[in-house]
C-alpha positions in Angstrom: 29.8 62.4 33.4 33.1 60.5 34.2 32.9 56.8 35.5 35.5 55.8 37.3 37.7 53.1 35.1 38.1 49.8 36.6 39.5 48.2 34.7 44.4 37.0 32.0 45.1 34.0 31.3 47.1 31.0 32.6 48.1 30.5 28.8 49.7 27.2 27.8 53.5 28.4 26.4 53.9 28.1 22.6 57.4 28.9 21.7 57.9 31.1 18.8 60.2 28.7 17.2 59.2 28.3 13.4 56.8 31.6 13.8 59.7 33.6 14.4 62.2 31.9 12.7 62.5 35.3 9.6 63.5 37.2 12.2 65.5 35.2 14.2 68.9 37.1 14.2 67.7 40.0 15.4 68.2 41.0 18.9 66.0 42.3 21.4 65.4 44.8 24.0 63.1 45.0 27.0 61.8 48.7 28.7 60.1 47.6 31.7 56.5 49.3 32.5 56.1 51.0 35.3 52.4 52.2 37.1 52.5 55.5 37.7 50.6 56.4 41.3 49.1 59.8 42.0 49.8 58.7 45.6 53.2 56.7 45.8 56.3 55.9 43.6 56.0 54.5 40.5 54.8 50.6 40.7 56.9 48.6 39.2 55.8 45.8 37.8 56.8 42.6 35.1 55.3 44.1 31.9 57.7 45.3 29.8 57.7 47.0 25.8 59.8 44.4 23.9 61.9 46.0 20.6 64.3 45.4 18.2 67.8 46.3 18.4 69.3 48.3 15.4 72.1 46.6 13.7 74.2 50.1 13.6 73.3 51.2 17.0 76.8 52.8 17.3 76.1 54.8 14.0 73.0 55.6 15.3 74.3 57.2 18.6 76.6 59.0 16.6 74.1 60.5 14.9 71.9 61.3 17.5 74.9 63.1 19.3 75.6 64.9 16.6 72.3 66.2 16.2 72.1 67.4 19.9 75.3 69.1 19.7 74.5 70.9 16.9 72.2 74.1 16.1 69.3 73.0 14.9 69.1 75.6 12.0 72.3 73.6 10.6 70.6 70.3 10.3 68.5 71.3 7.3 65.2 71.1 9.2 62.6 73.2 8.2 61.7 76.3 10.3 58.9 74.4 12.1 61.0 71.2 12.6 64.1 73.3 14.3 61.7 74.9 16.6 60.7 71.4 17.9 64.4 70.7 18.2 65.0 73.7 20.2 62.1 73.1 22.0 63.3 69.5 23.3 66.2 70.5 24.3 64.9 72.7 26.8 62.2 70.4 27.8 64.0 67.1 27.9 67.4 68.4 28.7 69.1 65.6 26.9 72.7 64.6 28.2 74.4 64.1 24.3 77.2 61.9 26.3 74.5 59.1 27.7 72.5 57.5 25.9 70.5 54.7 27.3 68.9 52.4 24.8 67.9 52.5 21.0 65.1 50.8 19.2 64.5 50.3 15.5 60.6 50.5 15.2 59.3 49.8 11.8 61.1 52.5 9.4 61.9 54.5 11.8 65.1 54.5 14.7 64.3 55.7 18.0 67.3 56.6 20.6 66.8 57.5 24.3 69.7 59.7 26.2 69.7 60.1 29.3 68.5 63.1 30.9 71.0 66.0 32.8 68.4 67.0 35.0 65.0 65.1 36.4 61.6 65.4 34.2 59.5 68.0 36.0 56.7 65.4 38.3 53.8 64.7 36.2 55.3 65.6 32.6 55.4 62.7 30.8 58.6 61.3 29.5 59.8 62.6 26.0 63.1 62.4 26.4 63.9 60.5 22.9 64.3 61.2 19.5 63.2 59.8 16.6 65.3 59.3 13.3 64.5 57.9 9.9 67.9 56.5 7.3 68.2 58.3 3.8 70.8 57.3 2.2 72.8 55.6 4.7 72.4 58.7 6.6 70.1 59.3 9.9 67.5 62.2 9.8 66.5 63.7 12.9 62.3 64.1 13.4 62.1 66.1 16.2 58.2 66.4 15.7 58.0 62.7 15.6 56.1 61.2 18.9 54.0 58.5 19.9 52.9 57.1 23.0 54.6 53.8 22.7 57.8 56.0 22.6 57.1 57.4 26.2 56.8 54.2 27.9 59.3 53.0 26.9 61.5 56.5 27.6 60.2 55.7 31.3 61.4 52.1 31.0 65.0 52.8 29.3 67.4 53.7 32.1 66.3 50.0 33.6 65.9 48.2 29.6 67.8 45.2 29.2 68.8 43.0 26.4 66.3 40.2 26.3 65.4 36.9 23.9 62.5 35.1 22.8 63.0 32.3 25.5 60.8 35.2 27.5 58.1 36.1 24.8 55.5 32.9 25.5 52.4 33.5 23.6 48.9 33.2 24.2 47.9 31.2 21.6 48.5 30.1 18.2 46.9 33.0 16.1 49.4 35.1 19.1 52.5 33.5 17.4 51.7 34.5 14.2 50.6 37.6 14.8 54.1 38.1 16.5 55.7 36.5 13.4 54.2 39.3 11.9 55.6 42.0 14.1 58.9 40.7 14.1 59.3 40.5 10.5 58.5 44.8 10.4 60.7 45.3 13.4 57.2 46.4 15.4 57.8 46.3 19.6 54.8 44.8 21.3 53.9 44.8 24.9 54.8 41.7 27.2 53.9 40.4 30.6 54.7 38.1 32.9 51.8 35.1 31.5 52.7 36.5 27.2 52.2 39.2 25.0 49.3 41.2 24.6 49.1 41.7 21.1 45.2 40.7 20.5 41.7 40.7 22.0 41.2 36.9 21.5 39.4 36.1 24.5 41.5 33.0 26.2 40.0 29.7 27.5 40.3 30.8 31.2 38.9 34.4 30.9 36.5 33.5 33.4 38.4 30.9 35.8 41.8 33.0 36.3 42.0 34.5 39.8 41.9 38.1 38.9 38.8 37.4 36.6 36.9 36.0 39.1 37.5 38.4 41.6 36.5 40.9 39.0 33.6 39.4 38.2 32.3 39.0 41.9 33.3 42.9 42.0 31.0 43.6 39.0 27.9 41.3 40.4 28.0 43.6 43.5 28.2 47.0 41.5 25.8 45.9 38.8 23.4 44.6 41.6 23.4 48.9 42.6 24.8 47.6 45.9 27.4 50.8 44.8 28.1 51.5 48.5 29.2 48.1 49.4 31.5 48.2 46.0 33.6 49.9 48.2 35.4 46.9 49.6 36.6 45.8 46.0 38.1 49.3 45.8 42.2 50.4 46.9 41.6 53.5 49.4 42.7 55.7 46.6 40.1 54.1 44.4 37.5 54.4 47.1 37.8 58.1 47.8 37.9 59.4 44.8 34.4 56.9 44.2 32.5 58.1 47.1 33.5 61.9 46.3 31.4 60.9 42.7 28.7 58.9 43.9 28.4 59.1 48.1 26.5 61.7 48.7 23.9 61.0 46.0 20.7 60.0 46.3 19.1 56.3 45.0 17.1 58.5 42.3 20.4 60.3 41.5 22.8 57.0 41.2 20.6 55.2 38.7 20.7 58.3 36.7 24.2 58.9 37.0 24.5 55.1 36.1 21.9 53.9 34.3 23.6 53.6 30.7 26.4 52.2 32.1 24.5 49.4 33.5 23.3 48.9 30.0 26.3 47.3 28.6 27.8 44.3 29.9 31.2 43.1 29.9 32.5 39.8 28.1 36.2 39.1 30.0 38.9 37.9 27.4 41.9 38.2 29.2 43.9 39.1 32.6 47.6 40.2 32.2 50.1 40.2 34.9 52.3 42.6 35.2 52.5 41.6 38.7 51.5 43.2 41.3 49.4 45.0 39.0 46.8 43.1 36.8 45.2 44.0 33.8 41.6 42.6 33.0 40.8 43.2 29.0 37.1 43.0 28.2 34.3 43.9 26.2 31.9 46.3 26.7 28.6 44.7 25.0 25.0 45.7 24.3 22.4 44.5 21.8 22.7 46.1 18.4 25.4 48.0 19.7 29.0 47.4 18.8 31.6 45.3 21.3 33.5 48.2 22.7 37.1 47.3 24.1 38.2 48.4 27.7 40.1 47.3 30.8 40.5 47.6 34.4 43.6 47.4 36.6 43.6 45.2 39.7 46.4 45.4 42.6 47.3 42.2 44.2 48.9 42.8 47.8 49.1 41.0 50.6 47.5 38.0 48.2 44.5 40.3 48.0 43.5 41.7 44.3 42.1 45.5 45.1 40.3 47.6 42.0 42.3 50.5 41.2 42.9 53.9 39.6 46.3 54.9 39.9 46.2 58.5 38.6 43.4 61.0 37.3 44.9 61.4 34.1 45.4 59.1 31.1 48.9 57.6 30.8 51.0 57.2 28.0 50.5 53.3 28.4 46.8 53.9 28.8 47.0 56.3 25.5 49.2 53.5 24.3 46.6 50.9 24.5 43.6 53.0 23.4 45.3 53.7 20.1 47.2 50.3 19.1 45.2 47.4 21.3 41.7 48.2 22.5 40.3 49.0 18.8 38.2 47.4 16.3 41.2 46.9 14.1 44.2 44.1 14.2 47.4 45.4 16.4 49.7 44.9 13.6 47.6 46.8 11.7 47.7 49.5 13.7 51.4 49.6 14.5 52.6 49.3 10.9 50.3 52.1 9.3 52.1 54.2 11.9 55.5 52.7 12.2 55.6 50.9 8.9 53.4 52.5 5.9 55.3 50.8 3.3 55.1 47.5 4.7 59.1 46.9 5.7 
């Protein structure tokens, strides 16, 4: 059965300063995050995916130009790999004369053009490529995806050149952890309080705004006062939770939600990404292990709502069930993907 996901931390700022200082040349780039809603525009918000700029990004374009202009049977890609390339260029209908951003990630190089024609509604964004240098020369991987890569293909028409004067993080173990990053050219996602490149709880988990409200949220649900859970809910939110649980019975509901009343939830985090919030937190049960989630919370009108923007998982949801909201470090995660051979 599928329960609805519902889904921060007035950190003090540590510079990055001496934590950073290997990769302190490099320059960066921020994609700003966007919420998409199955009932509105996009949300924008003040999370954004912060990468490294490639040091050849003209070269790189170059390439990447070439590669769209030409067949992709005469780029000595195997049979499978041309397909792909044919395949994205009907899909993504890349425009070889625009390209919008580039990114070095890890190994690999990572260019976003611009697209001649609007994404289909609903598709997700995969309009960029993804190259790899061989001797001094760029190699197209057309099968090459990820879902770090469409966020920030959403973000790229609005990406800006940023610094580290913006990157504050969380705490100590945060900075090194983004020393870390830096040093393998690995993007990590920012918001408007830091980064989010951990699950170490923060000291105020429990007194930040959006936590509390969260947590007098949860007290209601858990109390199986479910229909007067309804007011913590955005009208979207709300529908789509009575459709689920409304019509059933007391007997039915503590079926339906019995198990899920059996873990608790230890908050370690709120992020803003203002208006949008989210809460990171642990799922826990005796001799059961921790299990990572989140829930999103809309402030408007100085009023923080529960929410579920879409019925679908999103590339930043995939994003952060793959990379953040694991039993394994971040940087781990990003560099067996991004960096296997530890540059």
């Amino acid at each position: 059965m599928k329960i609805l996901k519902y889904l921060p931390a007035a950190a003090a700022a540590i510079s990055l300063n001496a934590a950073l200082c290997a990769a302190e040349t490099a320059r960066l780039r921020a994609y700003p995050v966007s919420f998409p809603s199955a009932d509105s525009a996009p949300i924008e918000s003040k999370a954004a995916v912060v990468a490294e700029i490639p040091e050849d990004e003209r070269g790189l374009f170059e390439a990447a130009k070439s590669a769209l202009a030409s067949d992709p049977k005469a780029l000595g890609l195997s049979a499978s790999e041309a397909r792909r390339a044919a395949a994205y260029k009907k899909i993504a209908r890349p425009d070889p004369s625009k390209f919008l951003a580039s990114a070095k990630i890890g190994e690999y190089f990572a260019v976003f053009p611009a697209a001649s024609a609007p994404m289909p509604k609903g598709r997700p964004n995969v309009n960029f490529m993804v190259f790899k240098r061989d001797s001094e020369k760029y190699a197209w991987l057309p099968s090459f995806n990820d879902p770090i890569l469409q966020v920030m293909a959403d973000g790229a028409a609005k990406s800006r050149e940023t610094n580290r004067g913006a990157v504050k993080p969380l705490t100590e173990s945060d900075a090194k952890i983004l020393a870390e990053l830096e040093k393998k050219s690995l993007p990590f996602l920012n918001f408007a309080n830091g980064p989010l490149v951990s699950l170490e709880e923060l000291p105020d988990a429990d007194s930040h705004e959006a936590s509390k409200f969260y947590r007098a949220a949860q007290n209601v649900f858990y109390s199986w006062k479910i229909d007067e859970y309804g007011k913590f809910l955005t009208p979207r939110t709300k529908a789509a939770f009575d459709a689920q649980f409304g019509s059933m019975t007391e007997e039915q509901r503590r079926k339906a939600l019995g198990d899920y009343f059996s873990w608790g939830k230890k908050y370690l985090k709120a992020m803003d990404a203002s208006p949008v919030y989210a809460m990171i937190f642990l799922r826990t049960k005796d001799g059961e292990t921790p299990r990572p989630d989140f829930a999103y919370l809309l402030k408007d009108g100085g009023k923080f709502k529960i929410a579920v923007f879409t019925d679908s998982k999103t590339p930043l949801e995939a994003f952060l069930g793959k990379y953040l909201l694991t039993d394994s470090p971040y940087a781990e995660n990003m560099a067996k993907k991004f960096a296997p051979n530890g540059k």
